[in-house]
C-alpha positions in Angstrom: 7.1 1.5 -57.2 5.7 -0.3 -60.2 7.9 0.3 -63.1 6.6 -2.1 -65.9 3.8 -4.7 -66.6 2.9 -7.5 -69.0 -0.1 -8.9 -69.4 -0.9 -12.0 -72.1 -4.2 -13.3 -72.5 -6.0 -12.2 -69.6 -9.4 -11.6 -69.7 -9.8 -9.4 -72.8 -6.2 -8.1 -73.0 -4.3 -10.0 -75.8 -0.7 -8.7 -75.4 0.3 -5.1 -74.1 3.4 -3.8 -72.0 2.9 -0.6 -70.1 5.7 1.4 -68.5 4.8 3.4 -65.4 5.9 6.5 -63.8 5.7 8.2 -60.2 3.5 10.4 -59.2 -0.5 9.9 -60.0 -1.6 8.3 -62.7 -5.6 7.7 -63.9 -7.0 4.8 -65.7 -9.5 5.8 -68.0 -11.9 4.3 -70.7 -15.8 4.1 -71.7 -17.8 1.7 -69.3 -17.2 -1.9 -70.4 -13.7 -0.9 -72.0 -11.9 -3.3 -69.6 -10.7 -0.9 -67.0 -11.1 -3.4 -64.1 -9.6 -6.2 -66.4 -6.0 -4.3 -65.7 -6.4 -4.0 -62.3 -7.5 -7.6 -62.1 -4.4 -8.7 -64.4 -2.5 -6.6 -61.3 -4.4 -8.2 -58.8 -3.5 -11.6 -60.2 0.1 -11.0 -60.7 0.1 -9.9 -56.9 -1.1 -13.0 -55.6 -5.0 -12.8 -55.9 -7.3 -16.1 -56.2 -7.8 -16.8 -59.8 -9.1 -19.5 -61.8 -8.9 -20.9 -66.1 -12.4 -18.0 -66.3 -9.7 -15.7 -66.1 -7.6 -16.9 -69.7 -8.5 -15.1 -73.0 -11.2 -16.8 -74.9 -9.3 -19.6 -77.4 -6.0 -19.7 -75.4 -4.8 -22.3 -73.1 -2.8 -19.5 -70.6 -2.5 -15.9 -69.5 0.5 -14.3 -68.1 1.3 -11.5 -66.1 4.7 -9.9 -65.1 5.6 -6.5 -63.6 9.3 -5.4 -62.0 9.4 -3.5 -59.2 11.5 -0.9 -57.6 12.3 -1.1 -54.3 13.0 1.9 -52.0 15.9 2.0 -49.6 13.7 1.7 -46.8 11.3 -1.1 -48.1 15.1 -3.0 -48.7 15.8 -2.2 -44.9 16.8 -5.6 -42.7 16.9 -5.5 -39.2 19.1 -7.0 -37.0 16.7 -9.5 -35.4 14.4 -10.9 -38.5 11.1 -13.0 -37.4 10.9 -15.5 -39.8 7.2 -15.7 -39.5 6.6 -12.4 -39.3 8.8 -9.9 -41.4 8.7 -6.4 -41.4 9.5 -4.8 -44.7 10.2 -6.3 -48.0 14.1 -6.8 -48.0 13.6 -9.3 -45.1 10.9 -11.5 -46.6 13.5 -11.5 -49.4 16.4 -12.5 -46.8 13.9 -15.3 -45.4 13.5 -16.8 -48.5 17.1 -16.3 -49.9 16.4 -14.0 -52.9 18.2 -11.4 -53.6 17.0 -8.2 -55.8 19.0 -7.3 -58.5 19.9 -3.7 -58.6 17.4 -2.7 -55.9 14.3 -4.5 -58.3 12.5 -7.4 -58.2 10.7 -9.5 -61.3 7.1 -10.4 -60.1 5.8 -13.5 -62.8 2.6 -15.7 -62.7 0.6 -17.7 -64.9 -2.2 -20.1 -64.7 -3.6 -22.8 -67.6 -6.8 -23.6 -68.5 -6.1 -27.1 -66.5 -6.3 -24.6 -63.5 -2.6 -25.3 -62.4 -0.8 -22.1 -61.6 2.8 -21.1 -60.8 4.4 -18.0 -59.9 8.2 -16.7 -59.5 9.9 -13.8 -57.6 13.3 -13.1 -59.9 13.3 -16.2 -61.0 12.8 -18.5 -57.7 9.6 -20.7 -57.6 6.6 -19.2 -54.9 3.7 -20.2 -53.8 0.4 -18.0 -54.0 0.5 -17.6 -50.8 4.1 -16.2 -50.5 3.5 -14.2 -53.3 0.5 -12.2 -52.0 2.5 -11.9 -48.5 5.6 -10.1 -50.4 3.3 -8.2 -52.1 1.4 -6.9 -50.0 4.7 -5.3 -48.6 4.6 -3.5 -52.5 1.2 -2.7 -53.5 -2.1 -1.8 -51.3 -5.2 -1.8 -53.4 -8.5 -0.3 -52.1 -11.6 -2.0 -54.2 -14.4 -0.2 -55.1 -16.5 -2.1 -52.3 -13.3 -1.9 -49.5 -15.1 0.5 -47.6 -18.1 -1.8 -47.0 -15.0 -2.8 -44.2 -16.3 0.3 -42.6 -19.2 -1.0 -42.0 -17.4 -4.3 -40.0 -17.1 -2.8 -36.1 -14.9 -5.5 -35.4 -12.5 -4.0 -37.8 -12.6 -0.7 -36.3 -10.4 -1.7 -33.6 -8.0 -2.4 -36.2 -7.9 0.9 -37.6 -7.5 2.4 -34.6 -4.5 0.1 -33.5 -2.4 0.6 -36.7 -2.9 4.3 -36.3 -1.4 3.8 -32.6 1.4 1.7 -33.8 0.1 -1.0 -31.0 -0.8 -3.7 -33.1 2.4 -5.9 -32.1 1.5 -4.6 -28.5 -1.9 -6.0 -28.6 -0.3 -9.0 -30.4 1.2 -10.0 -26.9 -1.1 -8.8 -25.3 -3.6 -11.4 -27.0 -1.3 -14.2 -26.3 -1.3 -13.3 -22.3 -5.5 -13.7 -22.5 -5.0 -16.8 -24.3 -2.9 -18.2 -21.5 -5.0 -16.9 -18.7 -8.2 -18.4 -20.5 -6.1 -21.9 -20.8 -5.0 -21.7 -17.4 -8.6 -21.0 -16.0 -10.2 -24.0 -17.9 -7.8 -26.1 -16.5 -8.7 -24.8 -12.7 -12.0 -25.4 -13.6 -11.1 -29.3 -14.3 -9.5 -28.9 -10.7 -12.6 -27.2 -9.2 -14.6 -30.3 -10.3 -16.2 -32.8 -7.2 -13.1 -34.8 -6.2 -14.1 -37.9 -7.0 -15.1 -36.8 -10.6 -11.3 -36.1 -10.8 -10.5 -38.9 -9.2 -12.3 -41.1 -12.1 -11.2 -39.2 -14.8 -7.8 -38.9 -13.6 -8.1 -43.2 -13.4 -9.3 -43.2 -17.2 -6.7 -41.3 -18.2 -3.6 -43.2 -16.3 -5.4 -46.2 -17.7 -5.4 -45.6 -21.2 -2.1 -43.9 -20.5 -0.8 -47.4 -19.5 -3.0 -49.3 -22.5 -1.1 -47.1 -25.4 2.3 -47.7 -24.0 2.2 -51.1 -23.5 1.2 -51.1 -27.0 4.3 -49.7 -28.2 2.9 -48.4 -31.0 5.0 -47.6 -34.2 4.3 -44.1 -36.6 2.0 -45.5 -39.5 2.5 -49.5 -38.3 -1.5 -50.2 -39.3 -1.1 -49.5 -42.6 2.2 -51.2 -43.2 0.4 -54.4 -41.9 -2.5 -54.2 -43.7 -0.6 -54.0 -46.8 1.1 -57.2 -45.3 -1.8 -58.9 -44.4 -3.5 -58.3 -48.2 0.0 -60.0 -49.5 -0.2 -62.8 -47.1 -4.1 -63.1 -47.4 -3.8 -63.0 -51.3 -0.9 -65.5 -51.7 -2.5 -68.1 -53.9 -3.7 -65.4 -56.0 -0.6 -63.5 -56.5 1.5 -66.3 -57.2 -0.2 -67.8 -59.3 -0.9 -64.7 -61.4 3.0 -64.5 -61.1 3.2 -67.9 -63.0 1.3 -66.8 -65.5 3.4 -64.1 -66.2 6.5 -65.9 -66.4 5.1 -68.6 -68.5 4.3 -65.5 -71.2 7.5 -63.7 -70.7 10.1 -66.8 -71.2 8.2 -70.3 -70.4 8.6 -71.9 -73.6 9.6 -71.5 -77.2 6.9 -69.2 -78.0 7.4 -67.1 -74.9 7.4 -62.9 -75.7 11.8 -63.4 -74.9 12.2 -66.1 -77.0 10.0 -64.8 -79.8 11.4 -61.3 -79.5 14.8 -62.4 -79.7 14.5 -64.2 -83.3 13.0 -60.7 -84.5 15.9 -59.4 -83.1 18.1 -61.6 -85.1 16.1 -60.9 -88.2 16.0 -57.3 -87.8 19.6 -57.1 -87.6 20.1 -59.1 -90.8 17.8 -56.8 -92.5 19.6 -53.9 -91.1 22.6 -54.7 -93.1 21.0 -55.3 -96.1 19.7 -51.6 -95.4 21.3 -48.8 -93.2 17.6 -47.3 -92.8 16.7 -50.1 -91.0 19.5 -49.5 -88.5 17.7 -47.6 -85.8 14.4 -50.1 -86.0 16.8 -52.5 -85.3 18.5 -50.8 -82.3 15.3 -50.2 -80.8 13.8 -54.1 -81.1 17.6 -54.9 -79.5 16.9 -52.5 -76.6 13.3 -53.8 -76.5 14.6 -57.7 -76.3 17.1 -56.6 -73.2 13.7 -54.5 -71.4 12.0 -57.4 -71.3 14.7 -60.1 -70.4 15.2 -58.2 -67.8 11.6 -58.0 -66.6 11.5 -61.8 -67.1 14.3 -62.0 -64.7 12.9 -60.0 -62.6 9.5 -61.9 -62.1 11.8 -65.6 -62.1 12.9 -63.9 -58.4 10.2 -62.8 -57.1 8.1 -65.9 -57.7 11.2 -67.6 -56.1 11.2 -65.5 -52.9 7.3 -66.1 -52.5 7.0 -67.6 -49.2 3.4 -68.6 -47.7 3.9 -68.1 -43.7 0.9 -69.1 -42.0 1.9 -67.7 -38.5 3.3 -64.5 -39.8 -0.1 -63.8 -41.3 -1.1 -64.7 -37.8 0.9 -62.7 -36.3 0.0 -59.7 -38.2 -3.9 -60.3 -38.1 -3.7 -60.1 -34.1 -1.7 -57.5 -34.4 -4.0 -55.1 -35.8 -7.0 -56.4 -33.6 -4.5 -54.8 -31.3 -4.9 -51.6 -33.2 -8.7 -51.8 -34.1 -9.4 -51.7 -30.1 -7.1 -48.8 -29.5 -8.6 -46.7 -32.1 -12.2 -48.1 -31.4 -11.3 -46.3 -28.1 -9.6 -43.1 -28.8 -10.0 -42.1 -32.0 -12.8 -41.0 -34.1 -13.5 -44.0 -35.9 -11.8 -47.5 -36.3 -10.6 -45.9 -39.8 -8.9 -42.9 -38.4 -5.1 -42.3 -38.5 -3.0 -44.0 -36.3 -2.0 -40.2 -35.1 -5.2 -39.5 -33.5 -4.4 -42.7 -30.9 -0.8 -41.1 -30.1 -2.7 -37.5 -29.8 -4.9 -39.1 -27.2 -1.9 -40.1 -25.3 0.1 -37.1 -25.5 -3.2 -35.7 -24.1 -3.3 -38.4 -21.4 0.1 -37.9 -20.3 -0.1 -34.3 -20.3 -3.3 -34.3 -18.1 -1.7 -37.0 -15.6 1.7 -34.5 -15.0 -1.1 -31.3 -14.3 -3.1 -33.5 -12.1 -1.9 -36.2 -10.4 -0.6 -33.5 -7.4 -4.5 -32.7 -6.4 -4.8 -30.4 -4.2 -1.7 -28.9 -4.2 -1.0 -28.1 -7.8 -4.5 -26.3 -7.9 -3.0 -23.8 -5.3 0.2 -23.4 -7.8 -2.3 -22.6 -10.6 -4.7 -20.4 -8.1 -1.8 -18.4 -8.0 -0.5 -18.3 -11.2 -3.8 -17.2 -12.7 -4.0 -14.3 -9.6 -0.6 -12.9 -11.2 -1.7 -13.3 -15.0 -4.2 -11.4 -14.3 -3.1 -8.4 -12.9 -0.8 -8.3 -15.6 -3.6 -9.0 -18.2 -5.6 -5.8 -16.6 -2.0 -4.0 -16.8 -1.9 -4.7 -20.2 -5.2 -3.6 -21.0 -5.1 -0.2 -19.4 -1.8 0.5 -20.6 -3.2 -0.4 -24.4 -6.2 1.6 -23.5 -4.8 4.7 -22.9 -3.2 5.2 -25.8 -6.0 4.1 -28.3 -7.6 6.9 -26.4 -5.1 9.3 -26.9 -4.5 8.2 -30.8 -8.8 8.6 -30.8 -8.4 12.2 -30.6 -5.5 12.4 -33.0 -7.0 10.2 -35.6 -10.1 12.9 -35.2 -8.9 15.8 -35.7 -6.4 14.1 -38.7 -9.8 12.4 -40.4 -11.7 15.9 -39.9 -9.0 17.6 -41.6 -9.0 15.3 -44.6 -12.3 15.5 -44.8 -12.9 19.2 -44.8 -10.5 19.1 -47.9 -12.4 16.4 -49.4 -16.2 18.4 -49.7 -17.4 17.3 -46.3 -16.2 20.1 -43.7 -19.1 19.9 -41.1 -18.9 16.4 -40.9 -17.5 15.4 -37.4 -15.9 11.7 -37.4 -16.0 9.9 -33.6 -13.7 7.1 -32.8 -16.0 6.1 -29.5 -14.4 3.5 -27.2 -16.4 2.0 -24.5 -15.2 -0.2 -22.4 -16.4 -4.3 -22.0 -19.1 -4.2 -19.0 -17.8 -6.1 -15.7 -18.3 -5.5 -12.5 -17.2 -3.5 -9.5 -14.8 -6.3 -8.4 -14.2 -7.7 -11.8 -12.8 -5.9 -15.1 -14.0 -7.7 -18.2 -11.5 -8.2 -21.0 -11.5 -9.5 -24.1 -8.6 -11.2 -26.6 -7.7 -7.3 -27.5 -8.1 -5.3 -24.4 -11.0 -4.2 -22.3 -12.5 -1.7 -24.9 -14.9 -1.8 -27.5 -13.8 0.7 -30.6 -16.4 1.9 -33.1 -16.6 4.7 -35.6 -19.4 7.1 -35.5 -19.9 10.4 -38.3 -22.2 13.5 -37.7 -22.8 14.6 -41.5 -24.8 17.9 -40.4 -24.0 20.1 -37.1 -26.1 19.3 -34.3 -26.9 16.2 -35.0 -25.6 13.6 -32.7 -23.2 11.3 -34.1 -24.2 7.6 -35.2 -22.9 4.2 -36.5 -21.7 4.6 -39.8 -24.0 1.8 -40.9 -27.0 4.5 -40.3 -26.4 7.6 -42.1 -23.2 7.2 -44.5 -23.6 7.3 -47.7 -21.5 5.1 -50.4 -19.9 8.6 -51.5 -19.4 9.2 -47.9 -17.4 5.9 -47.4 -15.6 6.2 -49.9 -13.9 9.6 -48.4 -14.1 8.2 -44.9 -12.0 5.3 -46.4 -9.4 7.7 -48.7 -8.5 9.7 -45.2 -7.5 6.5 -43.5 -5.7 5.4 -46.5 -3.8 8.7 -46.5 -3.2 8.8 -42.7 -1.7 4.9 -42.6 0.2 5.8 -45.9 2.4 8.7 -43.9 4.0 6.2 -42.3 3.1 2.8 -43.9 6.2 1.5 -46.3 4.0 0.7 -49.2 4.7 3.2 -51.9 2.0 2.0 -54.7 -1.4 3.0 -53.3 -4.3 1.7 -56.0 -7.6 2.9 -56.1 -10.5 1.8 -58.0 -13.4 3.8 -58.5 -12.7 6.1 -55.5 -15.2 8.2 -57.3 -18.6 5.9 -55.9 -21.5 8.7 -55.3 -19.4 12.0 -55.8 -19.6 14.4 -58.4 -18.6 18.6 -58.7 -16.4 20.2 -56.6 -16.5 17.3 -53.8 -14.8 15.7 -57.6 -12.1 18.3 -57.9 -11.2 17.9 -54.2 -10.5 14.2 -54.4 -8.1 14.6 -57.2 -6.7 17.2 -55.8 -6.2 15.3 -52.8 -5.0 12.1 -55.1 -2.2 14.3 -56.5 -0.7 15.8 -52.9 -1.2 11.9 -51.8 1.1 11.3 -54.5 4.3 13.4 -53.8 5.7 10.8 -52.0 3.3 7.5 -53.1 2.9 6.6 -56.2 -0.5 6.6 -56.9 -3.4 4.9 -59.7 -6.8 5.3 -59.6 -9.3 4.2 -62.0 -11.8 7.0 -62.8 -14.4 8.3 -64.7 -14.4 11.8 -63.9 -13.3 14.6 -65.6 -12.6 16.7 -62.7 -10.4 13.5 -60.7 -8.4 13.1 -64.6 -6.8 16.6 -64.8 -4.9 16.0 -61.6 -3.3 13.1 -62.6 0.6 13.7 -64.1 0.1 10.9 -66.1 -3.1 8.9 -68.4 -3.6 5.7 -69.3 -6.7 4.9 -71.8 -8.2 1.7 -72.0 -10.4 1.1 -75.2 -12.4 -2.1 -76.6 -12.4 -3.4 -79.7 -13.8 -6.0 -82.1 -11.9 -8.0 -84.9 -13.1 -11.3 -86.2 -15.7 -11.2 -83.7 -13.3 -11.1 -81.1 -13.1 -8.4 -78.4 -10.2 -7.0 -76.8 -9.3 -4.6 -74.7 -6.2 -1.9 -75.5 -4.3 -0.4 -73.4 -1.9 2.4 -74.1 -0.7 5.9 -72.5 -2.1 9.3 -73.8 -0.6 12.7 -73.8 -0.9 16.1 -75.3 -3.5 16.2 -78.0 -4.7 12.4 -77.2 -5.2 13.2 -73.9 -7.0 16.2 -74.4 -9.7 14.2 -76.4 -10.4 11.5 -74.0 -10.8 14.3 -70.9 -13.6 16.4 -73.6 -15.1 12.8 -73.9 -15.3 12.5 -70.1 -16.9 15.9 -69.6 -19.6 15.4 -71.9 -19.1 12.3 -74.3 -17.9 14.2 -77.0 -14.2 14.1 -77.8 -14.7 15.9 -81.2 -16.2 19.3 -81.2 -14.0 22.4 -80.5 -16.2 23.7 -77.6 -15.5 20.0 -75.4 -12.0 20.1 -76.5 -11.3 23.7 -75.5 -13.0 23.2 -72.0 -10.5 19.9 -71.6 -8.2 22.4 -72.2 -8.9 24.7 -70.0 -9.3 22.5 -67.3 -6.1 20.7 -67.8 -4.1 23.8 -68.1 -5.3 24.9 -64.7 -5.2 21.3 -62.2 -2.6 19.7 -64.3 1.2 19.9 -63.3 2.3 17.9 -66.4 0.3 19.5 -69.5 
């Protein structure tokens, strides 16, 4: 859970320091008052994009920090840790060899107005990218437009998988479709006229042979063209380099010679005067710079060498080079890397076909057994998304009744990918097609959510999959801003009641600006702007007792003042709240 955070010259926010608690907290605040700026500041600190837009107006850097508290189970490490992929927060830690410090962890981040940004996990130096994938392991945040992913059918599929607990299962499955699609391409290069594969295998021995007898060296052309601009440019350079020399300690008047007499003069004035002392020093030190330098020149204009062949040598050499990459690279002025990529190419296509006829049989069968176990895959994967469809049903309905929308009937509808009566069609995630539908009234038939949900309607649709992946998902701080799109009344009262059973075991935020969503919360946080020297800011502080009492009358009807608002904030606070 989130137990502290500071923010410094973000946005609006000058300098505050909050402390949180569990349980369900509100953000609340007049419209303007900054109340996205926090969760922005958050957003930031957790590894969002950012840019210089984001620094307080006349300063040159905002900072954000937070600690965390981490749950025995989010500090779990299995026995076998993926690198690449790990599964809670205590192994990421282990991957990167940080440790937490008393089961917390110091999340920091700042960015200038030069754009440059930098960001540390108890003290060790992350990149943006690692922090947002340890965080993400911490925090979930549900925007106010994150159920337009609703609208995405593609991402239905997904839903439906993490409910199942499949996705690693689809994962492999995935990878087994990518082989068999690789494996078919290169039948089809078999299935080609055979003396089409006769020429192209030809081509490719032959530039297989070309590049080797090349013998190429990792970044040789632009080591020799930097030797062939020495070589090409040797009058130049040397007699640049005598020019220099002659400056440095050719004669009397040279920069050493001359520098040396005010060495000798500055030390003589030096004991005349302590001041001087350091000035001294520093002309001594300067004299022995550039003696050195001088020296330094005197050798290299005596190792300068004019070798006709070698320059030779080095020009055909790269003609070599020029016709390899005129042939298999993009362009005469691509990387040497794209030549060797052609012949690990080559050399991979000569092994797969140089056998002919034979090695297509091999692959024949090899593609027969992937894909039976492909189609194994896909029915095994299919059965239980269609089991978990009717769970995930039922669990959605019931959220849903609770949330003001009780004859609304939610439809996970799976179809699956049109083939033929020889030939089941798959694609990279199985052979079905996943899509949401909702029926808002009875009898209706249920359709796309695209076509008859509303942006209130979302919203809910969206809070009961949040609630159903956060019984078994390990991230404990669940975020959500402006959860409240397109509701009002007792469909209100049943979201926050809803928020405040979330949180028993979550700790939950949500930015509001309803009354009815406040009350529930066990604990307020009040953002406010203000204006000094025609500069705005935005405050941020907790509330309780009488304070908060104020700010729910001004939510109910604007007025924070008048005994009738403040007795109905009251009221209402003494019946939905556990903490007043």
């Amino acid at each position: 859970m989130l137990e502290d955070l500071t923010i410094k010259d973000f946005a609006l926010i000058d300098s505050d320091y909050l402390e949180f608690k569990k349980g369900f907290t509100v953000l609340s605040g007049e419209t303007g008052a900054g109340k996205s700026i926090l969760i922005g500041a958050l957003s930031f600190l957790l590894g969002g994009k950012a840019d210089s837009t984001c620094i307080r107006s006349g300063k040159s850097e905002a900072n954000v920090s937070g600690t965390f508290l981490l749950s025995d189970s989010q500090l779990k490490v299995f026995d076998e840790i993926n690198e690449d992929e790990p599964k809670t927060a205590g192994e990421w830690l282990s991957v990167h060899g940080i440790e937490a410090e008393n089961n917390r962890v110091l999340l920091r981040r700042y960015i200038k107005d030069s754009g440059k940004s930098a960001a540390w996990i108890n003290g060790t130096s992350v990149t943006r990218a690692d922090l947002a994938q340890f965080s993400a392991f911490l925090v979930d945040i549900h925007g106010q437009h994150e159920h337009q992913s609703l609208m995405k059918v593609p991402e239905h599929r997904k839903f439906l998988d993490g409910r199942a607990g499949i996705e690693k299962q689809v994962d492999e499955f995935t990878k087994k479709y990518s082989l068999l699609v690789s494996l078919r391409k290169q039948l089809a290069e078999y299935s080609m006229s055979e003396s089409e594969r006769l020429r192209k295998l030809d081509m490719m021995k032959f530039a297989f042979e070309e590049i080797s007898q090349a013998k190429l060296l990792k970044d040789e052309d632009k080591t020799l063209e930097d030797e062939e601009s020495r070589l090409s440019s040797f009058e130049k350079i040397y007699s640049d380099v005598e020019e220099i020399n002659q400056v440095l300690n050719g004669s009397e008047n040279s920069l050493v010679s001359m520098l040396k007499k005010i060495s000798r003069t500055s030390q003589s004035v030096s004991e005349m005067d302590k001041s001087v002392q350091p000035l001294s020093e520093r002309i001594e030190s300067a004299f022995y710079e550039l003696s050195d330098l001088a020296e330094e020149y005197s050798d290299y204009q005596q190792k300068l060498v004019f070798d006709p062949k070698r320059l030779e040598t080095v020009q055909e050499r790269l003609s070599v080079i020029y016709n390899l990459k005129k042939k298999y690279a993009s362009s005469v002025n691509a990387p040497l890397s794209e030549v060797f990529d052609y012949f690990e190419n080559a050399k991979k296509y000569l092994e797969e076909n140089s056998e002919g006829a034979g090695q297509k049989e091999v692959l024949e069968n090899k593609i027969k057994v992937l894909e039976k176990d492909v189609l194994k895959s896909a029915e095994e994967i299919s059965v239980v998304r269609k089991q978990t469809a009717g769970i995930l049903e039922k669990e959605i309905h019931s959220i849903l009744s609770e949330l003001g929308m009780p004859s609304t009937r939610f439809v996970v509808n799976i179809a699956q990918k049109s083939g033929t009566e020889t030939v089941q069609l798959c694609g990279p995630y199985g052979k079905d097609d996943v899509e949401f539908l909702i029926s808002a009234n009875p009898g209706n038939p249920p359709l796309p959510l695209s076509k008859i949900a509303s942006g209130g309607e979302l919203s809910r649709v969206m809070l009961a999959l949040k609630t159903i992946f956060a019984r078994t998902d390990s991230v404990e701080t669940l975020i959500f801003d402006e959860i409240d799109t397109g509701i009002g009344g007792e469909v209100a009262v049943a979201v926050g009641l809803h928020l405040r059973n979330l949180a028993e075991n979550r700790q939950i935020f949500c930015i509001t600006h309803l009354a009815s969503i406040a009350v529930y919360a066990d604990n307020q946080i009040k953002i406010e702007k203000s204006v000094s020297e025609n500069l705005t800011s935005s405050n941020v502080y907790q509330i309780e007792g009488e304070q908060r009492v104020a700010e729910i009358a001004r939510m109910l009807s604007g007025d924070s003042e008048t005994e009738q608002s403040l007795e109905h904030a009251r009221s209402m606070l003494k019946k939905y709240s556990r903490g007043v």
